[in-house]
PyMOL CGO cylinders between C-alpha atoms (Angstrom):
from pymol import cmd
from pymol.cgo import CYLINDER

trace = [
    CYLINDER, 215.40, 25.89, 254.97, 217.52, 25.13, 251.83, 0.3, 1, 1, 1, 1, 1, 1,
    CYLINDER, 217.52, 25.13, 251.83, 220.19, 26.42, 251.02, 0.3, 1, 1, 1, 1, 1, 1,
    CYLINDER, 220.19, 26.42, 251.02, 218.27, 28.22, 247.86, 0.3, 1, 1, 1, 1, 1, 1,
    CYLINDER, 218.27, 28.22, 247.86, 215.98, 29.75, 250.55, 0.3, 1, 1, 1, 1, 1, 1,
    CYLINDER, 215.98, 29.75, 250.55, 218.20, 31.25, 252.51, 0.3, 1, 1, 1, 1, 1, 1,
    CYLINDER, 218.20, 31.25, 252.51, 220.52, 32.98, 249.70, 0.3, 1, 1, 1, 1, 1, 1,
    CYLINDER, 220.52, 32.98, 249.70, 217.07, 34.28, 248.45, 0.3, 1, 1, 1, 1, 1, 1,
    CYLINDER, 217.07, 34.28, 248.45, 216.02, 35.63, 252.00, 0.3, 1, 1, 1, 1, 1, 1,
    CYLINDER, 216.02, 35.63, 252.00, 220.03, 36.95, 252.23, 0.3, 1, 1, 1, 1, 1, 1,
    CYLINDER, 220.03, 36.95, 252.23, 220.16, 38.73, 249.46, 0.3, 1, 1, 1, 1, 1, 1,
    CYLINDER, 220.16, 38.73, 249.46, 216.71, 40.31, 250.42, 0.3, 1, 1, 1, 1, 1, 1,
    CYLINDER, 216.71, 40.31, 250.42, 218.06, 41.31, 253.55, 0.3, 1, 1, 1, 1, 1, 1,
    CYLINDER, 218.06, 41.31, 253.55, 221.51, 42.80, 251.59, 0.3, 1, 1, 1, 1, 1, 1,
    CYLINDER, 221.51, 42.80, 251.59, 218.96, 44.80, 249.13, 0.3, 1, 1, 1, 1, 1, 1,
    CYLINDER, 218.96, 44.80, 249.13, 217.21, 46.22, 251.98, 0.3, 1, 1, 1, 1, 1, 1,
    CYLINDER, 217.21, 46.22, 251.98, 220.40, 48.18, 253.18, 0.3, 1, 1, 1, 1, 1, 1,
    CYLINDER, 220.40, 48.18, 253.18, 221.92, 48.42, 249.53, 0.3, 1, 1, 1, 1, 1, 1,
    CYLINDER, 221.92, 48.42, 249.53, 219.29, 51.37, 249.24, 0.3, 1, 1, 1, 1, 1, 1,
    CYLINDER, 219.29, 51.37, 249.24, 221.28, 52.86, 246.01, 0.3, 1, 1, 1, 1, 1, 1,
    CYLINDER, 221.28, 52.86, 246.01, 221.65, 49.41, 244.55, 0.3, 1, 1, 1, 1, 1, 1,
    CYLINDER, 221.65, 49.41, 244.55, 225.87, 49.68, 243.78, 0.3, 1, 1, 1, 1, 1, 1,
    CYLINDER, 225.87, 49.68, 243.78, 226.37, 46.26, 245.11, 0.3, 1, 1, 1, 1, 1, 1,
    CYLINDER, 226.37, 46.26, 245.11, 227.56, 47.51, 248.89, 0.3, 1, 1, 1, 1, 1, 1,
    CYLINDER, 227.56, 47.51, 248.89, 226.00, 48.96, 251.90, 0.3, 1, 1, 1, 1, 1, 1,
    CYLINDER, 226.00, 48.96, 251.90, 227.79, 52.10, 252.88, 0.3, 1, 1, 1, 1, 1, 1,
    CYLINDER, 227.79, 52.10, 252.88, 227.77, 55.38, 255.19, 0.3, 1, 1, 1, 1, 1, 1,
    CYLINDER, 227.77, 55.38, 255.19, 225.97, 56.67, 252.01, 0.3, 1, 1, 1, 1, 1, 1,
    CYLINDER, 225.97, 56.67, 252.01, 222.78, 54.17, 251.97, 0.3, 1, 1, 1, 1, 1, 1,
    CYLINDER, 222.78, 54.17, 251.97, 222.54, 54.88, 255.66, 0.3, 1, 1, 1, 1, 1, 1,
    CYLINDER, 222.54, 54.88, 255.66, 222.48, 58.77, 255.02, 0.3, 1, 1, 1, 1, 1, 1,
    CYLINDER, 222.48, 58.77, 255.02, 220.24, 58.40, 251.54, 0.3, 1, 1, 1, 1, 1, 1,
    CYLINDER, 220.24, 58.40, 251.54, 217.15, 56.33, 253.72, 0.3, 1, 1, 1, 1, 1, 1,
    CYLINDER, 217.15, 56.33, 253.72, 217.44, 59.04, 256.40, 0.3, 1, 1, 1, 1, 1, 1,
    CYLINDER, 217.44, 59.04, 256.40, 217.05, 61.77, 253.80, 0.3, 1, 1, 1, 1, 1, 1,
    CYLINDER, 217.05, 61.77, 253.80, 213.98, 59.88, 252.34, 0.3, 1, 1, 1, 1, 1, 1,
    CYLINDER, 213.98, 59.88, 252.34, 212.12, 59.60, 255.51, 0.3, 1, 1, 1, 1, 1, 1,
    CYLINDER, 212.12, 59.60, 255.51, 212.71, 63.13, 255.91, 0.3, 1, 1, 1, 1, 1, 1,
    CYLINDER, 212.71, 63.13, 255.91, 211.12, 64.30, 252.93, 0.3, 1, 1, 1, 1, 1, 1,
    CYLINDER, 211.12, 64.30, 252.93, 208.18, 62.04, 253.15, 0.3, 1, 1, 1, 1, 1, 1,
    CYLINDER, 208.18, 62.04, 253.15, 206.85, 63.21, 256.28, 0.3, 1, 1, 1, 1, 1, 1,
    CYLINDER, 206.85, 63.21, 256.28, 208.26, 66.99, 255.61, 0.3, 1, 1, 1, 1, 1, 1,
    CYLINDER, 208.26, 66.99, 255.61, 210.77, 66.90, 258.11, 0.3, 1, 1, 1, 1, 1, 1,
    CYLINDER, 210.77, 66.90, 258.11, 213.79, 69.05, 257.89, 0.3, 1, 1, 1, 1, 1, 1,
    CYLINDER, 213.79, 69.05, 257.89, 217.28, 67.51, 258.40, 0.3, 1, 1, 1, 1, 1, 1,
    CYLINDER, 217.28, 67.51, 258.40, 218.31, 70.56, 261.33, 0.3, 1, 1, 1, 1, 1, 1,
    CYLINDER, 218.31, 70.56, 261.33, 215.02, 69.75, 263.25, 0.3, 1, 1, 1, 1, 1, 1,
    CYLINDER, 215.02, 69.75, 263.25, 215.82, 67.98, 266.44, 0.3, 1, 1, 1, 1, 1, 1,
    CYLINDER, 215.82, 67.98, 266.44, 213.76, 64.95, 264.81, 0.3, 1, 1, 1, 1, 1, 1,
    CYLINDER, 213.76, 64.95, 264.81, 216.04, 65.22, 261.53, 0.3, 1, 1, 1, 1, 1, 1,
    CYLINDER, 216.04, 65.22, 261.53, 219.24, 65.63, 263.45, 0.3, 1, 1, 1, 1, 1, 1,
    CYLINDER, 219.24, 65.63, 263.45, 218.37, 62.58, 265.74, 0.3, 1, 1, 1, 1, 1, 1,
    CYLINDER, 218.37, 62.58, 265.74, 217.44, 60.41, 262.29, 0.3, 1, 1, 1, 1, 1, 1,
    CYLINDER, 217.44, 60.41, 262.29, 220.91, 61.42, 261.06, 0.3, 1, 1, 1, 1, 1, 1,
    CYLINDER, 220.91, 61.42, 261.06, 222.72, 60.65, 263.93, 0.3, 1, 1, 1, 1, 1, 1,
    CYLINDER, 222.72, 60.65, 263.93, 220.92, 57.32, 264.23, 0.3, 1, 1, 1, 1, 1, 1,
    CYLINDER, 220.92, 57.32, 264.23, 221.50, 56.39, 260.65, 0.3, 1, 1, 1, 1, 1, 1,
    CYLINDER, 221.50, 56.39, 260.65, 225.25, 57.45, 261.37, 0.3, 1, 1, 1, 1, 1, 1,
    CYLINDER, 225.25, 57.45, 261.37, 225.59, 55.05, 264.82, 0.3, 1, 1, 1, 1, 1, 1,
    CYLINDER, 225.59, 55.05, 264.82, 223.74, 51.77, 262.65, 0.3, 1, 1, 1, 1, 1, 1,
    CYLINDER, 223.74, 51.77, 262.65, 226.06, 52.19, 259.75, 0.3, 1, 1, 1, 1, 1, 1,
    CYLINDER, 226.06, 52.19, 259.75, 229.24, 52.25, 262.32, 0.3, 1, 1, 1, 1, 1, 1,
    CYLINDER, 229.24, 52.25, 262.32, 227.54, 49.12, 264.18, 0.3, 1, 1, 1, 1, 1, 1,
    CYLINDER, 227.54, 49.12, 264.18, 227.29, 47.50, 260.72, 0.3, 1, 1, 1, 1, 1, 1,
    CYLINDER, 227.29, 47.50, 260.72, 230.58, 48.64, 259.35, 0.3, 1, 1, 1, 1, 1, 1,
    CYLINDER, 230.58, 48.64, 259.35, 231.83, 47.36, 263.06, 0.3, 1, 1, 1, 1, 1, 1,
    CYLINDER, 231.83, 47.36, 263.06, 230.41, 43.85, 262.62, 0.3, 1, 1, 1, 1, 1, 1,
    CYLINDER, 230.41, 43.85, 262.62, 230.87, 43.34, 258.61, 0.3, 1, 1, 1, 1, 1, 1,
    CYLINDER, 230.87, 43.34, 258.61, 233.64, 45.54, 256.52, 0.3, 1, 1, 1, 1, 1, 1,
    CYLINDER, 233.64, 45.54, 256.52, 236.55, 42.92, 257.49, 0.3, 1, 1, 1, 1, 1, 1,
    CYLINDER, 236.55, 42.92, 257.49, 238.97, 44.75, 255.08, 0.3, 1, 1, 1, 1, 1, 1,
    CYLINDER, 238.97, 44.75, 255.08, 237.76, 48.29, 256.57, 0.3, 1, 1, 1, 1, 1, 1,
    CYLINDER, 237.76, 48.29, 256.57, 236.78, 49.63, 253.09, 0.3, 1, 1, 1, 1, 1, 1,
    CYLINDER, 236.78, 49.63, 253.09, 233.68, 51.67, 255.00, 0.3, 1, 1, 1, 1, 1, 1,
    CYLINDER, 233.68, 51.67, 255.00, 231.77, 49.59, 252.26, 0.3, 1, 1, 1, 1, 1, 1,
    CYLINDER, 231.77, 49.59, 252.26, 230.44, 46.23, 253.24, 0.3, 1, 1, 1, 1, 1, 1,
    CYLINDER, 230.44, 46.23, 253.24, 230.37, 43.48, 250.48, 0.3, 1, 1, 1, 1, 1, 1,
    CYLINDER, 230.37, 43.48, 250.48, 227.04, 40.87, 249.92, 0.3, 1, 1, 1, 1, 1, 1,
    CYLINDER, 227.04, 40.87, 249.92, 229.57, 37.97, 250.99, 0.3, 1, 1, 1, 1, 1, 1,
    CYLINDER, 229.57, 37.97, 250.99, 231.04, 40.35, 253.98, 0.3, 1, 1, 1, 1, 1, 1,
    CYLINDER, 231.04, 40.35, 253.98, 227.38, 41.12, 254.66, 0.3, 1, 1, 1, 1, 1, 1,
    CYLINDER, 227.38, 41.12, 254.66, 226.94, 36.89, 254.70, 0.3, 1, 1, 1, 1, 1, 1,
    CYLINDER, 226.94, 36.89, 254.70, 229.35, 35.94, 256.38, 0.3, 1, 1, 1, 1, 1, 1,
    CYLINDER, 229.35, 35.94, 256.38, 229.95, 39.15, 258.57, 0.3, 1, 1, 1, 1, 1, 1,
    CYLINDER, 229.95, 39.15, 258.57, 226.86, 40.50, 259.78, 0.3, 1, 1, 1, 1, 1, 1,
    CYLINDER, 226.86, 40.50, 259.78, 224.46, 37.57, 259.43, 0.3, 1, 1, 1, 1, 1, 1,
    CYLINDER, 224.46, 37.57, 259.43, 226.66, 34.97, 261.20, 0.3, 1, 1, 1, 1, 1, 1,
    CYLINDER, 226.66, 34.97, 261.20, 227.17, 37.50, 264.12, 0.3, 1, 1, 1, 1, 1, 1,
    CYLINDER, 227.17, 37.50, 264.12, 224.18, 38.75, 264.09, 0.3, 1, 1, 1, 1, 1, 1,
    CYLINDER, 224.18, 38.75, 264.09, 222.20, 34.88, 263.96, 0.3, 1, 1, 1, 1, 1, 1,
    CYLINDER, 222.20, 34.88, 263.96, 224.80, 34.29, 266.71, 0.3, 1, 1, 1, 1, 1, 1,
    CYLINDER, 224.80, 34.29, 266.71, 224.03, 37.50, 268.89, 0.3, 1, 1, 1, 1, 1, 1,
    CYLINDER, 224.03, 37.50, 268.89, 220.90, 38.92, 267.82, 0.3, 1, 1, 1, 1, 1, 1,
    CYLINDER, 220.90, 38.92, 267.82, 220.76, 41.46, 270.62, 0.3, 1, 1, 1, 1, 1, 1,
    CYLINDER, 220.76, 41.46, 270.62, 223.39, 43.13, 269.28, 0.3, 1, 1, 1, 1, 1, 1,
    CYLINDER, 223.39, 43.13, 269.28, 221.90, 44.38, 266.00, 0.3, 1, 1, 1, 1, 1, 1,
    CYLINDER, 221.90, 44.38, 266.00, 219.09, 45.26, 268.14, 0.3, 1, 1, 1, 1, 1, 1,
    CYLINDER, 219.09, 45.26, 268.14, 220.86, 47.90, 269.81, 0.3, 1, 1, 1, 1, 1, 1,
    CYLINDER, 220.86, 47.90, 269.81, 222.22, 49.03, 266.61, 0.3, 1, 1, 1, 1, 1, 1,
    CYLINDER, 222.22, 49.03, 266.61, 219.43, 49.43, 265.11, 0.3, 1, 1, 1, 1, 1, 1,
    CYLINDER, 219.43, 49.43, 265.11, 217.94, 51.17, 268.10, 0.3, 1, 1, 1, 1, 1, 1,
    CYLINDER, 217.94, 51.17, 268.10, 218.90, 54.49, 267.77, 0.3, 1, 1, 1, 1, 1, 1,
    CYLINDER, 218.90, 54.49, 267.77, 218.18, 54.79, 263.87, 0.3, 1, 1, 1, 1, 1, 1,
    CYLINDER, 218.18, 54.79, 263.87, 214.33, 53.23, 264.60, 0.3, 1, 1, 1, 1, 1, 1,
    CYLINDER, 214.33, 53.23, 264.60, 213.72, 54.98, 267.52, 0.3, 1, 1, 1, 1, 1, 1,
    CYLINDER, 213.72, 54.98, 267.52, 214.52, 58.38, 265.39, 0.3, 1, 1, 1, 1, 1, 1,
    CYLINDER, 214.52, 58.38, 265.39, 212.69, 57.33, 262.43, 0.3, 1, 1, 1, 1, 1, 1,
    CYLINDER, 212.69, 57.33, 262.43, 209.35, 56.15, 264.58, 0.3, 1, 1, 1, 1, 1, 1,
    CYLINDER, 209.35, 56.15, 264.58, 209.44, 59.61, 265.87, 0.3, 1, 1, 1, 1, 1, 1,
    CYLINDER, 209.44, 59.61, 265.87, 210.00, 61.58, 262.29, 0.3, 1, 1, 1, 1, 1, 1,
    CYLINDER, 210.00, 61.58, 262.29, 206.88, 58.90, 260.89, 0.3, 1, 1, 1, 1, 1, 1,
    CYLINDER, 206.88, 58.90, 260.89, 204.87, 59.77, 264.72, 0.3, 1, 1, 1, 1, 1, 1,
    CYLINDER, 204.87, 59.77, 264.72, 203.42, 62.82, 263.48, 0.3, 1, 1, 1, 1, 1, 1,
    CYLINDER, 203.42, 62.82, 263.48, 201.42, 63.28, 266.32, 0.3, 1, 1, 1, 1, 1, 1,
    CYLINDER, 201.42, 63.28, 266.32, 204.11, 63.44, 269.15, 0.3, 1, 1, 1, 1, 1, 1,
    CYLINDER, 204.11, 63.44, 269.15, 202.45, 60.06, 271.22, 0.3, 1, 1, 1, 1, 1, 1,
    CYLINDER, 202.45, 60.06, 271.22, 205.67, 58.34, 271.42, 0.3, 1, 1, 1, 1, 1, 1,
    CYLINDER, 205.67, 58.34, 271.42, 204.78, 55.59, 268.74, 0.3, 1, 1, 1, 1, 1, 1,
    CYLINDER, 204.78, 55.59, 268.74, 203.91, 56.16, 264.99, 0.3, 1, 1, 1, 1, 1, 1,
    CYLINDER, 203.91, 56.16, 264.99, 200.94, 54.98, 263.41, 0.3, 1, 1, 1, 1, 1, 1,
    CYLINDER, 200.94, 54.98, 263.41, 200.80, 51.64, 261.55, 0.3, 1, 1, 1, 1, 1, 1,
    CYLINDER, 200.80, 51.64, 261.55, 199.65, 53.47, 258.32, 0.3, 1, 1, 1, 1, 1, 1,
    CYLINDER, 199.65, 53.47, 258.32, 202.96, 56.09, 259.05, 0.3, 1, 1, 1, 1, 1, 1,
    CYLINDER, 202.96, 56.09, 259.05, 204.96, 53.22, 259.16, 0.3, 1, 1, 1, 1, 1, 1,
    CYLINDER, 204.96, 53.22, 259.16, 203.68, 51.74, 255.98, 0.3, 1, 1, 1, 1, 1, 1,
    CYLINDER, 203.68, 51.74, 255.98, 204.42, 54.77, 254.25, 0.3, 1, 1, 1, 1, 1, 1,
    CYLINDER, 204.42, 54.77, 254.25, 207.97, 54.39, 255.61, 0.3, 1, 1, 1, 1, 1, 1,
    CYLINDER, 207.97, 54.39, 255.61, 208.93, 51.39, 254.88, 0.3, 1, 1, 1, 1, 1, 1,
    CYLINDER, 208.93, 51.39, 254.88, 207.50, 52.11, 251.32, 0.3, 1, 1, 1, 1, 1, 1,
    CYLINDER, 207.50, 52.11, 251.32, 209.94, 55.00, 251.31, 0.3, 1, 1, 1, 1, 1, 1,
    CYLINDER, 209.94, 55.00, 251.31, 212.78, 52.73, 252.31, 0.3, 1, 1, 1, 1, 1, 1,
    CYLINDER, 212.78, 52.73, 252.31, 212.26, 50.38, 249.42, 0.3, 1, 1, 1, 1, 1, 1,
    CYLINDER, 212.26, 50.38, 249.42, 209.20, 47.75, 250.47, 0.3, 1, 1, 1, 1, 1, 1,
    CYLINDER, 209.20, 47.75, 250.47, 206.88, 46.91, 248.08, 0.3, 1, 1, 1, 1, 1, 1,
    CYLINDER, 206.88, 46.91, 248.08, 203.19, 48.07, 248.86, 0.3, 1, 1, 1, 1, 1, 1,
    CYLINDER, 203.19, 48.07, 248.86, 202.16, 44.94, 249.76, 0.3, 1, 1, 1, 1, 1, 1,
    CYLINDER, 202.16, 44.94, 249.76, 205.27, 43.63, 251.93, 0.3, 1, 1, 1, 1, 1, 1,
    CYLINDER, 205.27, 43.63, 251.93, 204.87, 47.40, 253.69, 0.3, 1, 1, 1, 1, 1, 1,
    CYLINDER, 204.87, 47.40, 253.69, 201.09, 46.88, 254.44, 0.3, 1, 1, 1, 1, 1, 1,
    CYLINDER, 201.09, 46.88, 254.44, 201.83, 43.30, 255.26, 0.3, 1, 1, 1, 1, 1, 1,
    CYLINDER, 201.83, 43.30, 255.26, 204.83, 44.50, 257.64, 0.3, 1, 1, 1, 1, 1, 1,
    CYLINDER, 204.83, 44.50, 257.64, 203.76, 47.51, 259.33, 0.3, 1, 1, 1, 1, 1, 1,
    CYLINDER, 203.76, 47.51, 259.33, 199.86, 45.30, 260.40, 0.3, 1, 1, 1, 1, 1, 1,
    CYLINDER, 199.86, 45.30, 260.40, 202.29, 43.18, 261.95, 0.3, 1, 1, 1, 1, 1, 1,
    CYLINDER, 202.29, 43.18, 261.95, 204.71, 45.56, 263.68, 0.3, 1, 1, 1, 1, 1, 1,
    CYLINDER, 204.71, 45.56, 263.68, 201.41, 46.59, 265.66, 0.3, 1, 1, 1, 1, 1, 1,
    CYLINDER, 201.41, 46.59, 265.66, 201.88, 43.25, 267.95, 0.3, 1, 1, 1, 1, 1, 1,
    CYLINDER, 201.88, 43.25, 267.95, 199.39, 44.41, 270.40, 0.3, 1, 1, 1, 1, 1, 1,
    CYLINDER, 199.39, 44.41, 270.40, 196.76, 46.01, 267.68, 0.3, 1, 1, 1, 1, 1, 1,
    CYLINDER, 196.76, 46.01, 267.68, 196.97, 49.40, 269.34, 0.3, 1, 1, 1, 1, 1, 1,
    CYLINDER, 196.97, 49.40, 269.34, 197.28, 51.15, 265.61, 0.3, 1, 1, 1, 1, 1, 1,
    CYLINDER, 197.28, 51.15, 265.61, 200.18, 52.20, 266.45, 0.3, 1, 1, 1, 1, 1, 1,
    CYLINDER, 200.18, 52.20, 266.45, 203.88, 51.02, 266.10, 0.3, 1, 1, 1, 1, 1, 1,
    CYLINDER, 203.88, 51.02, 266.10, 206.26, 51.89, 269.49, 0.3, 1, 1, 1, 1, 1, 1,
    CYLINDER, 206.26, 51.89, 269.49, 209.98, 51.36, 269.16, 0.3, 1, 1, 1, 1, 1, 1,
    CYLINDER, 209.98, 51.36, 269.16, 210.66, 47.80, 271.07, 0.3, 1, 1, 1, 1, 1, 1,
    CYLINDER, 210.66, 47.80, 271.07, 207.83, 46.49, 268.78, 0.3, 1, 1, 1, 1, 1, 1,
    CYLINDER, 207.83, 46.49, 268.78, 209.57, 47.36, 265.71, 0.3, 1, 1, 1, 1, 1, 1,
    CYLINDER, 209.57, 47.36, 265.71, 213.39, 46.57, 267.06, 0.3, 1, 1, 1, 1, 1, 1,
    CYLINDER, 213.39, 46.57, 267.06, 212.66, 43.02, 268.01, 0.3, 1, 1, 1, 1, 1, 1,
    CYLINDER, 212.66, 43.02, 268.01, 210.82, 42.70, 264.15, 0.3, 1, 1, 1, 1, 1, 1,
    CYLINDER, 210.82, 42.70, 264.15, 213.79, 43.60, 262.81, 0.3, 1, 1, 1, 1, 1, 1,
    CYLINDER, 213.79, 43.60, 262.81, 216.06, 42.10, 264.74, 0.3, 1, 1, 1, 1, 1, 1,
    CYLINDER, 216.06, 42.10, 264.74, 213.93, 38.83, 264.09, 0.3, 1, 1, 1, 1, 1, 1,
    CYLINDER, 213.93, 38.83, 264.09, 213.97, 39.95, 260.42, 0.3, 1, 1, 1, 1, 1, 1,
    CYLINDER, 213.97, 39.95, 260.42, 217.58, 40.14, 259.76, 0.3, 1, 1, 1, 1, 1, 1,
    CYLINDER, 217.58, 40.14, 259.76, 218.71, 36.94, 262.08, 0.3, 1, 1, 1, 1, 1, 1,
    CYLINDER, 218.71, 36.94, 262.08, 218.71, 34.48, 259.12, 0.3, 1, 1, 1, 1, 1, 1,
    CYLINDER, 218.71, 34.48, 259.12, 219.90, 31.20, 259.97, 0.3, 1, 1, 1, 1, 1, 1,
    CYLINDER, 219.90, 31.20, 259.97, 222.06, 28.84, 257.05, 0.3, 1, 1, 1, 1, 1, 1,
    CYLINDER, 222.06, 28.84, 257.05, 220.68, 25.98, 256.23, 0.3, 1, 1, 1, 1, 1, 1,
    CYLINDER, 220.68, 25.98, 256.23, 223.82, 24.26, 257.81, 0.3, 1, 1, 1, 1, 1, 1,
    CYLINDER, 223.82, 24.26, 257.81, 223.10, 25.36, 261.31, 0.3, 1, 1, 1, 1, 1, 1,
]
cmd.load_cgo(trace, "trace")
């Protein structure tokens, strides 16, 4: 990949958390996605279900903020987010996994409307349409998050997506 490629595909990844568009990710984009979800599928924040997508949009901000705010700003930069998070997380992607974790597996189960443990690919669709996909990058997406064409979308499917998604390598390495 050039190096042209890979600043486009970064600065994807950067929008993706930037959900307010300021230039930084922060505690606030974190909080603003979880409050989307929960008004798309009618969930109320002090619901077990919205108190778990709170808390797990609270633990992937302080994993972030952990791994990329080097001046400890609670904001994290597009070149903090480049040289912070995507080197680290290139280098160790296992560990965004698990930050991740706890935010996906609470938002699977606010989009899983029918209690089975996984949410359905078309749920998921509408989620990641919520969170700022395009229609056809969330259809595109959310077929694929199904790896084993079961309609429906379980939590280690969609961690190791995005874990694949956000481990970017430079076109140096």
């Amino acid at each position: 990949m050039d190096s042209a490629e890979y600043e486009r595909k970064i600065a994807l990844r950067f929008a993706a958390f930037d959900q307010d568009g300021n230039g930084y990710i922060d505690r606030a984009d974190f909080s603003a996605a979880a409050a989307r979800l929960l008004t798309e599928f009618g969930t109320t924040a002090r619901c077990d279900k919205g108190q778990a997508l709170y808390i797990g949009a609270e633990a992937f901000w302080q994993g972030m903020a952990g791994i990329a705010d080097v001046d400890g700003d609670q904001r994290v930069t597009r070149e903090e987010f480049v040289g912070g998070a995507v080197k680290r997380l290139r280098d160790n992607p296992e560990r965004f996994a698990e930050i991740a974790r706890p935010f996906l597996h609470a938002a699977l189960a606010v989009a899983d409307q029918d209690n089975e443990g996984a949410a359905s690919v078309s749920a998921v669709q509408r989620a990641l349409r919520v969170l700022g996909a395009s229609a056809e990058t969330a259809a595109f997406a959310a077929r694929n998050l199904d790896a084993d064409q079961d309609g429906k979308v379980g939590e280690n499917e969609a961690v190791a997506a995005l874990a694949a998604y956000f481990t970017v390598i430079a076109p140096d390495a």
